[in-house]
Backbone as JSON Lines, residues from 0, in Angstrom:
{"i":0,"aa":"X","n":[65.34,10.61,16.8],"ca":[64.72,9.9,15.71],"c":[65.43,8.57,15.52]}
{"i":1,"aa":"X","n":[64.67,7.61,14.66],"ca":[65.15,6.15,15.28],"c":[65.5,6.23,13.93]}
{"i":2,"aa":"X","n":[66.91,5.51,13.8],"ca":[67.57,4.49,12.25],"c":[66.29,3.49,11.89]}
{"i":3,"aa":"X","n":[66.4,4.05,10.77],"ca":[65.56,2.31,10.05],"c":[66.51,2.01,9.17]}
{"i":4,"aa":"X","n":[66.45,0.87,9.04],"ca":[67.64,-0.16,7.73],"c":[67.01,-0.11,6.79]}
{"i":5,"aa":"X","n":[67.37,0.8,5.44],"ca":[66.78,1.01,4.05],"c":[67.07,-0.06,2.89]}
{"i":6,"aa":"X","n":[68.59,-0.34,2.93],"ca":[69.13,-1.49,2.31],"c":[70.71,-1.39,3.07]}
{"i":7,"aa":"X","n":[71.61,-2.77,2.14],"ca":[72.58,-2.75,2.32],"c":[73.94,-1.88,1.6]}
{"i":8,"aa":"X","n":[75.02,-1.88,2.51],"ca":[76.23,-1.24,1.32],"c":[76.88,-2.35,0.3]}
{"i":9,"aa":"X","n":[77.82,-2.31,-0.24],"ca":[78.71,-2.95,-0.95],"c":[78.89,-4.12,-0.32]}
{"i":10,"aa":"X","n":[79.14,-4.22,0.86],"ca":[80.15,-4.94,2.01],"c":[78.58,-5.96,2.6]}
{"i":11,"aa":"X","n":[77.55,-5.44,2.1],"ca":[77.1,-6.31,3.0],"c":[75.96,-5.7,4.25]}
{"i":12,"aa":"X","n":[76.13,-4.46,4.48],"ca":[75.71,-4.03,5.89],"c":[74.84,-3.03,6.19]}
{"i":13,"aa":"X","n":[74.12,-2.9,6.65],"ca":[72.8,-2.18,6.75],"c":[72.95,-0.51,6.6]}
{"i":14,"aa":"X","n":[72.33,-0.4,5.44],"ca":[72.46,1.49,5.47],"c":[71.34,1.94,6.26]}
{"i":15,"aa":"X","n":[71.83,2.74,6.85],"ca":[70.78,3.16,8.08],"c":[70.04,4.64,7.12]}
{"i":16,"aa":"X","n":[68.87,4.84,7.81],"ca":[68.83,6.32,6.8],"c":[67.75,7.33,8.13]}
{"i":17,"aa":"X","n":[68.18,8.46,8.19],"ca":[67.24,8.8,9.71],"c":[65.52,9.02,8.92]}
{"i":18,"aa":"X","n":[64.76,8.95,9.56],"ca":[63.32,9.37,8.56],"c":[63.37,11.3,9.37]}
{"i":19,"aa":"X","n":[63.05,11.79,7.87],"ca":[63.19,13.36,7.89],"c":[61.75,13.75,8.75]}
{"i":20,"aa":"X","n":[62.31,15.24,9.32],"ca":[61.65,15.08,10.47],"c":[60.69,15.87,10.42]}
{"i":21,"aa":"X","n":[60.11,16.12,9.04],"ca":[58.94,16.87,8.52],"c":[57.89,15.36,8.89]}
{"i":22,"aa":"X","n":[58.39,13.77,8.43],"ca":[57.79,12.63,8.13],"c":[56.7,13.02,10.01]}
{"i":23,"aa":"X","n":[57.82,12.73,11.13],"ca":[57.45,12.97,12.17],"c":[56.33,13.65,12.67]}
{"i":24,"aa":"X","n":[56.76,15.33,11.94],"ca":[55.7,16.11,12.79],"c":[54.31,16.08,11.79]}
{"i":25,"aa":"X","n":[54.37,15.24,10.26],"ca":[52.85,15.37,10.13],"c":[52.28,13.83,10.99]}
{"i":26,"aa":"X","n":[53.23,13.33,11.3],"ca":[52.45,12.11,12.11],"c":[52.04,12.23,13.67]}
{"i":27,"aa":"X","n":[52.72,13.37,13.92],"ca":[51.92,13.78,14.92],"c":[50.6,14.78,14.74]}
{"i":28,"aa":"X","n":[51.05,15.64,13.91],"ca":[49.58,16.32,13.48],"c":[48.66,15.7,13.37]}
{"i":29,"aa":"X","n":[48.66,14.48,12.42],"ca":[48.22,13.76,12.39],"c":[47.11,12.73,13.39]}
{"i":30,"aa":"X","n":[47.95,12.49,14.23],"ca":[47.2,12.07,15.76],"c":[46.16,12.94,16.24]}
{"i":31,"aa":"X","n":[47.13,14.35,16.42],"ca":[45.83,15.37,17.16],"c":[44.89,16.05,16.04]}
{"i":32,"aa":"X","n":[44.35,15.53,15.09],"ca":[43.69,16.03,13.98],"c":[42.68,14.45,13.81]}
{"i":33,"aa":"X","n":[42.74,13.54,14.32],"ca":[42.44,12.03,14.23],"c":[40.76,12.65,14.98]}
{"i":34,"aa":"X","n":[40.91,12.96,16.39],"ca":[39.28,13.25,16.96],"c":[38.61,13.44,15.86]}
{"i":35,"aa":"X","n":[38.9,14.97,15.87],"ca":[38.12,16.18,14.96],"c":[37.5,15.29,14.0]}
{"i":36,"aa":"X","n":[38.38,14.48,13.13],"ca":[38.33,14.05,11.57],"c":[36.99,12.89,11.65]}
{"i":37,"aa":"X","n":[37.6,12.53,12.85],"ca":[36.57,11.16,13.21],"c":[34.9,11.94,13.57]}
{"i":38,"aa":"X","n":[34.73,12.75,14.53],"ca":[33.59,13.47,14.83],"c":[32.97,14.41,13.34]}
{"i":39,"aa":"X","n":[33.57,14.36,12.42],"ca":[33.2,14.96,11.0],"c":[32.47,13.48,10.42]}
{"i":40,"aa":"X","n":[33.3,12.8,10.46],"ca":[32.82,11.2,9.63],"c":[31.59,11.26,10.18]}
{"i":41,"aa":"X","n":[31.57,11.12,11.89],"ca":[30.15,10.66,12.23],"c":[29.38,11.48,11.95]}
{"i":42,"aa":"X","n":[29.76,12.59,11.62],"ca":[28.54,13.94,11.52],"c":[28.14,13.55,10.25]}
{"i":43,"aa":"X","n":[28.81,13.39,9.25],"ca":[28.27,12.47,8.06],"c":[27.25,11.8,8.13]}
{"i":44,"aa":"X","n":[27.76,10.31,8.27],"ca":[27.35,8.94,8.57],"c":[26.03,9.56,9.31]}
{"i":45,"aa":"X","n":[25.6,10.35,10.64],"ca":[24.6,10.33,10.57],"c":[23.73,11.58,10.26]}
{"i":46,"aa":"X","n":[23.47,12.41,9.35],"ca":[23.55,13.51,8.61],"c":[23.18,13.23,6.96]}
{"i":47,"aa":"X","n":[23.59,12.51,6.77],"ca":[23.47,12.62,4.66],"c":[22.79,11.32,4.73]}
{"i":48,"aa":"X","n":[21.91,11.01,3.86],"ca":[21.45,10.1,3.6],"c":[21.75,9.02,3.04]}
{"i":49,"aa":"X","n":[21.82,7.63,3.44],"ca":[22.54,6.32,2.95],"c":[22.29,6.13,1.66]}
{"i":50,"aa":"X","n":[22.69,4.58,0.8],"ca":[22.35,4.39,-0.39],"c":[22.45,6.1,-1.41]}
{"i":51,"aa":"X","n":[21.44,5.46,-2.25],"ca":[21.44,6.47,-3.48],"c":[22.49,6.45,-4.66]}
{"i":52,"aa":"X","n":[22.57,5.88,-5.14],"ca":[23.75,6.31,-6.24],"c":[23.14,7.49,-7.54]}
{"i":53,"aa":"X","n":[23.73,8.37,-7.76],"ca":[23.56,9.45,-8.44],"c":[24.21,9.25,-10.16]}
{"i":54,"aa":"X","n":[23.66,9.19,-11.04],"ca":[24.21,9.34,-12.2],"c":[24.58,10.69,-12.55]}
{"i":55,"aa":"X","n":[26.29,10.81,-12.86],"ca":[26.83,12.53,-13.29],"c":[27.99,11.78,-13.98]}
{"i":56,"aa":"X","n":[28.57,13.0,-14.79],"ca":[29.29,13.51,-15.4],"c":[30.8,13.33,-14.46]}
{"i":57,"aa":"X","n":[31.96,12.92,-15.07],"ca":[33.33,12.43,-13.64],"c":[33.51,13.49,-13.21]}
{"i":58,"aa":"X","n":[33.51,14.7,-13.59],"ca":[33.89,15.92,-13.06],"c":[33.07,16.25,-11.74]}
{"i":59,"aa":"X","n":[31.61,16.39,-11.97],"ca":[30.81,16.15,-11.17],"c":[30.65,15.83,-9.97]}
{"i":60,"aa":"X","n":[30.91,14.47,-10.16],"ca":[31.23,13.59,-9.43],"c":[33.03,13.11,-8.39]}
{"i":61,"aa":"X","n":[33.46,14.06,-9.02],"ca":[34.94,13.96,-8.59],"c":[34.64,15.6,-7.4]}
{"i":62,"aa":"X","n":[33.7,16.55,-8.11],"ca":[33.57,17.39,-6.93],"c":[32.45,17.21,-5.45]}
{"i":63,"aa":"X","n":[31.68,16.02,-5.72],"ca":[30.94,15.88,-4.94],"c":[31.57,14.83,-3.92]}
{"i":64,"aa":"X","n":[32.83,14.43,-4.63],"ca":[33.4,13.09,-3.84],"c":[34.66,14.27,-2.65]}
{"i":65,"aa":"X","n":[35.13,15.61,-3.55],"ca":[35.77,16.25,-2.74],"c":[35.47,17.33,-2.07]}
{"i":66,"aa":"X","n":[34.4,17.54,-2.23],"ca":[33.48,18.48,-0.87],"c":[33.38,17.47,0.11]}
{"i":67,"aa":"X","n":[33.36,16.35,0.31],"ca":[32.3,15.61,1.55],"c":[34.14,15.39,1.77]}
{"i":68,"aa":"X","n":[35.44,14.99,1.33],"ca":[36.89,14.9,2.03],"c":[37.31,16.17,2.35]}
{"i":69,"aa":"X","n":[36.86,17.1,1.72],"ca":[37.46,18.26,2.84],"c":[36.86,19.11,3.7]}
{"i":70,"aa":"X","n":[35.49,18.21,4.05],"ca":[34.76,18.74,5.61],"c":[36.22,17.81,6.45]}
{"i":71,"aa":"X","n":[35.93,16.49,5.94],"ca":[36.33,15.43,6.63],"c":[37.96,16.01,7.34]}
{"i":72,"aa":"X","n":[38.76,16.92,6.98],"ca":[39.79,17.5,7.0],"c":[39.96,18.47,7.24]}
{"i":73,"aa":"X","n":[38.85,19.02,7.36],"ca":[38.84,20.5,8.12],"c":[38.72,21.6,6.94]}
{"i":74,"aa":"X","n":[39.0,21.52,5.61],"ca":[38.82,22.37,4.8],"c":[37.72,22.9,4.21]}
{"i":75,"aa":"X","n":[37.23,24.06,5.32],"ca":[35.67,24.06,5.16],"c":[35.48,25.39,3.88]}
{"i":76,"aa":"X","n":[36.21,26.24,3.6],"ca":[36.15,26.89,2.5],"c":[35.94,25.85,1.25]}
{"i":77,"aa":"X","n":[36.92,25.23,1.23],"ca":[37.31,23.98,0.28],"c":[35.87,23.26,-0.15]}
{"i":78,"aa":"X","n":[35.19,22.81,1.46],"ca":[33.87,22.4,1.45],"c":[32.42,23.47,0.84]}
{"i":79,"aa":"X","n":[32.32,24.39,1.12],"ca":[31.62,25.6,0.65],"c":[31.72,25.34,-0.74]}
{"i":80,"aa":"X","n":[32.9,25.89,-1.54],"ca":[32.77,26.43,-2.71],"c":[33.0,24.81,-3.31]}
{"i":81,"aa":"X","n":[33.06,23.61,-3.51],"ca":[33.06,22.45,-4.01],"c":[31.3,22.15,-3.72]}
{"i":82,"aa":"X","n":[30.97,22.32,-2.77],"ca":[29.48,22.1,-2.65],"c":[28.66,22.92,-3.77]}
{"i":83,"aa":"X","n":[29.26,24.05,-3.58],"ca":[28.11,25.33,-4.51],"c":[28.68,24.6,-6.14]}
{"i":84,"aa":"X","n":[29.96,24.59,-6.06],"ca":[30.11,23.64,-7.65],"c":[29.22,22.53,-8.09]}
{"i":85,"aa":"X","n":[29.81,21.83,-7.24],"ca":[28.08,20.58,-7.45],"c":[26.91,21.01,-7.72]}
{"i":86,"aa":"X","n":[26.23,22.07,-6.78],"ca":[25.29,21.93,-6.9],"c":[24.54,23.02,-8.63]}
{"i":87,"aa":"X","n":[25.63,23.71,-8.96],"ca":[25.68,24.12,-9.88],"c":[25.63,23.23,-11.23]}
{"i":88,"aa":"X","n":[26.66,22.25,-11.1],"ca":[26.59,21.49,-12.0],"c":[25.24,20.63,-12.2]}
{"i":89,"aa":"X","n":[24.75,20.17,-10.89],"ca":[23.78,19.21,-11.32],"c":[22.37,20.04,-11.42]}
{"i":90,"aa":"X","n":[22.15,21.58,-10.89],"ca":[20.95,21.58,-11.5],"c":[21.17,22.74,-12.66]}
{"i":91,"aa":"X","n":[22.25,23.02,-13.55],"ca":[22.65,23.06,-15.23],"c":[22.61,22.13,-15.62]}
{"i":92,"aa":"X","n":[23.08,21.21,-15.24],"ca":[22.43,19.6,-16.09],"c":[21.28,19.17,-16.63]}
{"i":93,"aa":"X","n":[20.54,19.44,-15.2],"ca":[18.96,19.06,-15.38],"c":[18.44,19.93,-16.51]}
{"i":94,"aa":"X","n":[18.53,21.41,-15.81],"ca":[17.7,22.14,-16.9],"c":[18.05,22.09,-18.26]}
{"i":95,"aa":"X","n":[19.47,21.82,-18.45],"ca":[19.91,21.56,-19.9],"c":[19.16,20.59,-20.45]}
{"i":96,"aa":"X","n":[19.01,19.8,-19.62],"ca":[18.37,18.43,-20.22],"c":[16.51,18.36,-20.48]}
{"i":97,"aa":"X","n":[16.32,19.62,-19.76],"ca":[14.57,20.04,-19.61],"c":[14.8,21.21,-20.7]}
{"i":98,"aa":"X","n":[15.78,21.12,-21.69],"ca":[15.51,22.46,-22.82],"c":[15.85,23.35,-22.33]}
{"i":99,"aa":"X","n":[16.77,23.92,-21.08],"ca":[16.52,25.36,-20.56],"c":[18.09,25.49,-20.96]}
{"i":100,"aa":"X","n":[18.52,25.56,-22.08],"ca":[19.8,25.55,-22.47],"c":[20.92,26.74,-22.19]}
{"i":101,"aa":"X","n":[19.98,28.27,-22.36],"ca":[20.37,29.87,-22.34],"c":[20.9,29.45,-20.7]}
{"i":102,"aa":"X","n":[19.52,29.29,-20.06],"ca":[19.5,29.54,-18.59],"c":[20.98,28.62,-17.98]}
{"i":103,"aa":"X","n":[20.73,27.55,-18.2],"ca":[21.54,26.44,-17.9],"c":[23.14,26.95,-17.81]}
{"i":104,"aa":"X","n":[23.27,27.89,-18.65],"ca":[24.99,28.09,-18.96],"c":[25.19,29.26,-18.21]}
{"i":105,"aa":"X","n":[23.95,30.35,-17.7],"ca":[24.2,31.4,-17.03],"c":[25.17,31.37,-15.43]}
{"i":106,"aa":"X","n":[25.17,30.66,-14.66],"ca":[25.74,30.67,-13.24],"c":[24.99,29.85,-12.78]}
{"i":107,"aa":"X","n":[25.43,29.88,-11.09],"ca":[24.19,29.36,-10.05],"c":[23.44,29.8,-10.04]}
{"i":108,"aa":"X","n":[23.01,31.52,-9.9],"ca":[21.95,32.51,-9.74],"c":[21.01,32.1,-10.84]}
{"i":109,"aa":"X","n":[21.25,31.98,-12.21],"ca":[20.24,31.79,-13.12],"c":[19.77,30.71,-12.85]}
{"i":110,"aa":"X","n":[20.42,29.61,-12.56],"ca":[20.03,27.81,-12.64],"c":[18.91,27.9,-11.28]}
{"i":111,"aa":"X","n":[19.44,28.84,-10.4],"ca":[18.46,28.87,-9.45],"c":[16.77,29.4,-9.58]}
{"i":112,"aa":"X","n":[16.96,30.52,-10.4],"ca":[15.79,31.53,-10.82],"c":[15.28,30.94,-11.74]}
{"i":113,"aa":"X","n":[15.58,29.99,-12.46],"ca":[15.1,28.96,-13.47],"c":[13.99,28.01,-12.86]}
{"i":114,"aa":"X","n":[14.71,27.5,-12.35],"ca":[14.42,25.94,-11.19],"c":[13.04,26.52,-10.6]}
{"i":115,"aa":"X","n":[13.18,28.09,-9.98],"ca":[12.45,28.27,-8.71],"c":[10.84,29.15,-9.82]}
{"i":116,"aa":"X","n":[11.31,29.77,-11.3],"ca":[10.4,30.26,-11.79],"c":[9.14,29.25,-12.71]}
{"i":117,"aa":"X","n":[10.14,27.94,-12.79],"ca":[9.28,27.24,-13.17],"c":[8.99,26.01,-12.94]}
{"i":118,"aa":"X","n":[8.7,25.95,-11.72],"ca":[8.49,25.13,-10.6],"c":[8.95,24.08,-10.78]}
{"i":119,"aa":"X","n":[10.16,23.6,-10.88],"ca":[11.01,22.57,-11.22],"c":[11.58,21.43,-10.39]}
{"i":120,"aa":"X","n":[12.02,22.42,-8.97],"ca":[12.22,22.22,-7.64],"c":[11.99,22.28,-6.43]}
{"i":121,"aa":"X","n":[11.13,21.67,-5.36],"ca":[10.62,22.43,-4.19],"c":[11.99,23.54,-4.16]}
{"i":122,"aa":"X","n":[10.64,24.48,-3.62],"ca":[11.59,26.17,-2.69],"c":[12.58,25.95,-1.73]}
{"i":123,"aa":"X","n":[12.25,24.72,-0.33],"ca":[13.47,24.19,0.13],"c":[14.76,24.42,-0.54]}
{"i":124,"aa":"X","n":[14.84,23.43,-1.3],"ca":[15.85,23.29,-1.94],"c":[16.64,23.78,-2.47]}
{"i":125,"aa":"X","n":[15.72,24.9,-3.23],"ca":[16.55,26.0,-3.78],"c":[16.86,27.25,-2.81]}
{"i":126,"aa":"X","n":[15.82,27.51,-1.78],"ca":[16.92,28.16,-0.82],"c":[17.97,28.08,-0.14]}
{"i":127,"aa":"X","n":[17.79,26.42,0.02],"ca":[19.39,26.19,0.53],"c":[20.6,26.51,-0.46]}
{"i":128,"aa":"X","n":[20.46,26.31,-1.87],"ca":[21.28,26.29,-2.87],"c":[21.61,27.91,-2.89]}
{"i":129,"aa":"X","n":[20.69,28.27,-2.73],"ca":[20.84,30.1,-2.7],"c":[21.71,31.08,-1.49]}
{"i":130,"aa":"X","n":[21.16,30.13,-0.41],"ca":[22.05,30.42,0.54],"c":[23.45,29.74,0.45]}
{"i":131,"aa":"X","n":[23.79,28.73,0.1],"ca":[24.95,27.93,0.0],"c":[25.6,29.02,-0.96]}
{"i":132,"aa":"X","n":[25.14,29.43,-1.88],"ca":[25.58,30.76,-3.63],"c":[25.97,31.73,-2.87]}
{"i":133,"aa":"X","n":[25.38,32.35,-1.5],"ca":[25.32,33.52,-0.84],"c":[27.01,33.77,-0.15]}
{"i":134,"aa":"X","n":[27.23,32.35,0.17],"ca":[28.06,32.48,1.19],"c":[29.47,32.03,0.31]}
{"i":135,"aa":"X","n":[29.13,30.93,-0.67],"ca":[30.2,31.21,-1.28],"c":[30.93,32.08,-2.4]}
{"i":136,"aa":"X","n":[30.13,33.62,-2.54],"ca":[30.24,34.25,-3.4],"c":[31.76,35.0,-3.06]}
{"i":137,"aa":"X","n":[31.73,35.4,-1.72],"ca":[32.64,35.94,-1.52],"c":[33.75,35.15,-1.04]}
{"i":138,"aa":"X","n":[33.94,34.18,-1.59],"ca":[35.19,33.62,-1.76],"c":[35.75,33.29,-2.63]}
{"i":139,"aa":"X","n":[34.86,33.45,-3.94],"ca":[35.16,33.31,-5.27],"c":[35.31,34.61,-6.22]}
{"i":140,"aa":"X","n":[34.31,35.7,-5.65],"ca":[34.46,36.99,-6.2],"c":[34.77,37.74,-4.9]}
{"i":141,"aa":"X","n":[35.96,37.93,-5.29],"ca":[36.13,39.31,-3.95],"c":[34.82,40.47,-3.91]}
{"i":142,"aa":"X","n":[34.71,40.48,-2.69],"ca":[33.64,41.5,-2.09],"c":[34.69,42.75,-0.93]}
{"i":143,"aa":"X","n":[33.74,43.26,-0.56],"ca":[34.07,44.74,0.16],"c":[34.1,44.34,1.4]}
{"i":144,"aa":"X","n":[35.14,44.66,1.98],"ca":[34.99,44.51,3.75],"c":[33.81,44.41,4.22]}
{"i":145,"aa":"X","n":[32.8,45.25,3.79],"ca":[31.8,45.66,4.45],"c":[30.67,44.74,4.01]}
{"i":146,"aa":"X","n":[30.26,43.86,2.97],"ca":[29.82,43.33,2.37],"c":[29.09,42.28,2.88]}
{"i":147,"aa":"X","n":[27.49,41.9,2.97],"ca":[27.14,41.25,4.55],"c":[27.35,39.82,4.06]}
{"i":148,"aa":"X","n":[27.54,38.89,3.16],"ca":[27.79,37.89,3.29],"c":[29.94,37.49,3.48]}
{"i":149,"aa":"X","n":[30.25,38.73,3.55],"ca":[31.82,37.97,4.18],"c":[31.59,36.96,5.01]}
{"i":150,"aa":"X","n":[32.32,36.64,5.51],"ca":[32.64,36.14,6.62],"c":[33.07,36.38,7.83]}
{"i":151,"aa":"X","n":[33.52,37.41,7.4],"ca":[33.96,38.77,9.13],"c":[32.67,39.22,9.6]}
{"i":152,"aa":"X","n":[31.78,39.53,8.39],"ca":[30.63,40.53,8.44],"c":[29.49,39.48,8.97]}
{"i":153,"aa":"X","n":[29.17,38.55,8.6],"ca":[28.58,37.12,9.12],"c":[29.21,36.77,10.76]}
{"i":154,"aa":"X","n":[30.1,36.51,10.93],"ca":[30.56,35.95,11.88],"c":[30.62,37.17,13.38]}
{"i":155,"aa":"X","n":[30.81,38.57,12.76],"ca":[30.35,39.62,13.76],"c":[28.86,39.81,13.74]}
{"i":156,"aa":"X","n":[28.08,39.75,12.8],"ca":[26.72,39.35,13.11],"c":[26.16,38.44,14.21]}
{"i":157,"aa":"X","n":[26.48,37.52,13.53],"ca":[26.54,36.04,14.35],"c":[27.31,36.24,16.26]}
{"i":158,"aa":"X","n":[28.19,36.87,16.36],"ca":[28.51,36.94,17.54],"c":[29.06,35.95,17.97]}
{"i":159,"aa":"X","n":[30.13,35.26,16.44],"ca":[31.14,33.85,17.0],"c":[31.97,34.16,16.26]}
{"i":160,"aa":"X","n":[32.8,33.22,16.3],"ca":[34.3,33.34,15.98],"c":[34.62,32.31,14.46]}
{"i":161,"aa":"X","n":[34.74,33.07,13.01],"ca":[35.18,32.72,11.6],"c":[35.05,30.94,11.69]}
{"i":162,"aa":"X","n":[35.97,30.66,12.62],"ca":[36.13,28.98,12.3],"c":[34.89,28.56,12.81]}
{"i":163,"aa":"X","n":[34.44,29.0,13.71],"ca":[32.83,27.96,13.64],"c":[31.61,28.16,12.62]}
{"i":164,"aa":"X","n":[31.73,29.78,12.59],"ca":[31.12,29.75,11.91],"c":[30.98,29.02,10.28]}
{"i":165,"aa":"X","n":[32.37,29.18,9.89],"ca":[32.86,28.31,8.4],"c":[32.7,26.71,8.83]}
{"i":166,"aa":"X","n":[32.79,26.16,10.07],"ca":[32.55,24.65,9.9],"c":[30.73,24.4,10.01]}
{"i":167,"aa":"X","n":[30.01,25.28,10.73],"ca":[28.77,25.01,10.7],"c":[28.27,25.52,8.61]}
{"i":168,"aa":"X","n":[28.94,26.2,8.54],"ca":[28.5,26.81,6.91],"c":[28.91,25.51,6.1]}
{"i":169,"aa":"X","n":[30.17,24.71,6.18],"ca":[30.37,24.1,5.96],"c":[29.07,22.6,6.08]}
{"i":170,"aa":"X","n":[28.41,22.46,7.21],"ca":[28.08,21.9,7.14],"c":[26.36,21.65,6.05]}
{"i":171,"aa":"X","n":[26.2,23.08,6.49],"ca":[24.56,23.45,5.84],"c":[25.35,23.18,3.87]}
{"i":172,"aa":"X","n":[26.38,23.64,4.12],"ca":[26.62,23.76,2.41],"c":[26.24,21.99,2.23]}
{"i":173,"aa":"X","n":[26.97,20.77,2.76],"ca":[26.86,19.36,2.7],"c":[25.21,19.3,2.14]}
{"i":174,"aa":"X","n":[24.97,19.47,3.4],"ca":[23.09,19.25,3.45],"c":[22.48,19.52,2.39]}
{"i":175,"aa":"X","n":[22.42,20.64,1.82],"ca":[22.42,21.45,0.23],"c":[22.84,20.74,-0.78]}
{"i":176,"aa":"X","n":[24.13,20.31,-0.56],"ca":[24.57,19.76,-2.2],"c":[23.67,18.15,-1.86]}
{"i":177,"aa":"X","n":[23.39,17.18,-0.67],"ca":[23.0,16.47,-0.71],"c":[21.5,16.44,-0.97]}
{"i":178,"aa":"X","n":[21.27,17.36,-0.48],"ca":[19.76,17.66,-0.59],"c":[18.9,18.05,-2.46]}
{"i":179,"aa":"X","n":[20.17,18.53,-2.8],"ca":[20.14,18.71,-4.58],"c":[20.1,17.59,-4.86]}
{"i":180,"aa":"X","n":[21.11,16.52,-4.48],"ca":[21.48,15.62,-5.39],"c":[20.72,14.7,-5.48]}
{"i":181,"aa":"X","n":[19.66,14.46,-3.7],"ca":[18.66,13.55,-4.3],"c":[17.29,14.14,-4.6]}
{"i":182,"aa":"X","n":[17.1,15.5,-4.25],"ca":[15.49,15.84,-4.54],"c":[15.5,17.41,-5.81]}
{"i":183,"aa":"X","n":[16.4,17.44,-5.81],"ca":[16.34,18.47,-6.83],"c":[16.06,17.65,-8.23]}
{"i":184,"aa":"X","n":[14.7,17.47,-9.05],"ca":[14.13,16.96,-10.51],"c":[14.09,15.82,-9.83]}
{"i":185,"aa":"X","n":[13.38,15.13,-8.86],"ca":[13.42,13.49,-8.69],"c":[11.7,13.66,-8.76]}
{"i":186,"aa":"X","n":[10.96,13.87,-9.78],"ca":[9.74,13.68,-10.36],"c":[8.55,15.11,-9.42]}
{"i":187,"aa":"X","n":[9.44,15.65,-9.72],"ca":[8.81,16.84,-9.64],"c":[7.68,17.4,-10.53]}
């Protein structure tokens, strides 16, 4: 590890200080985590739709800003259940704001059965939101080994291996919260 000159001593003369060598190995992690991170951006960039600015609430908006940074990073649980938050929040918003006040405060499940009973939202939409609810249930409420939306139980279905499957889930969750944010109540 190389001296860098931090400041001087008393005398005049360069205090050397070594950089700790935790600094090192996230800068190498760092490097080999650079592809991946970059091939997420573009999956973005061409994937979600440009423009749009969304009027919400900072909270809101502070979770919709950190679902789309921790695809970008690999934190696809992180991504899941921040997506299903969003999308929770913004269609309790709406209906709060359409009088559906009871419904509005119930969960995702109600905001969904709301939306979908009184035709509020194309069905699209809300199946994605339902499926996005599906998958992140059991990471928020513990479920049973056996339980078919795990992720063991999904991913042995599926006939792949947890991490792809959680980065492709990851990705449908994106699509979903984006797909809420611009067509879920846009003059329905």
């Amino acid at each position: 590890m190389a001296k860098q000159p931090v400041s001087k001593d008393l005398f005049g003369h360069p205090v050397s200080q070594r950089r700790p060598r935790y600094e090192a190995a996230l800068e190498r992690a760092e490097k080999r985590a650079l592809p991946d991170r970059a091939a997420r951006v573009r999956w973005l960039y061409d994937t979600i739709p440009k423009g749009g600015m969304f009027g919400m609430p900072l909270e809101t908006l502070l979770v919709f800003q950190e679902a789309k940074s921790s695809f970008i990073y690999g934190h696809f649980v992180a991504t899941i259940v921040l997506t299903a938050s969003f999308v929770e929040h913004w269609l309790a918003g709406n209906l709060d704001g359409l009088g559906y006040h009871k419904e509005s405060a119930q969960g995702l499940a109600a905001t969904i059965k709301c939306a979908r009973t009184n035709d509020l939202v194309i069905p699209l939409i809300l199946d994605k939101a339902d499926h996005l609810r599906l998958i992140r249930n059991p990471f928020v409420h513990l479920k049973p080994f056996e339980h078919e939306h795990t992720i063991g139980q999904r991913a042995r279905a599926k006939d792949t291996d947890h991490a792809t499957l959680l980065e492709n889930d990851a990705k449908e969750a994106l699509i979903a919260m984006y797909g809420v944010a611009a067509y879920a109540f846009s003059g329905r």
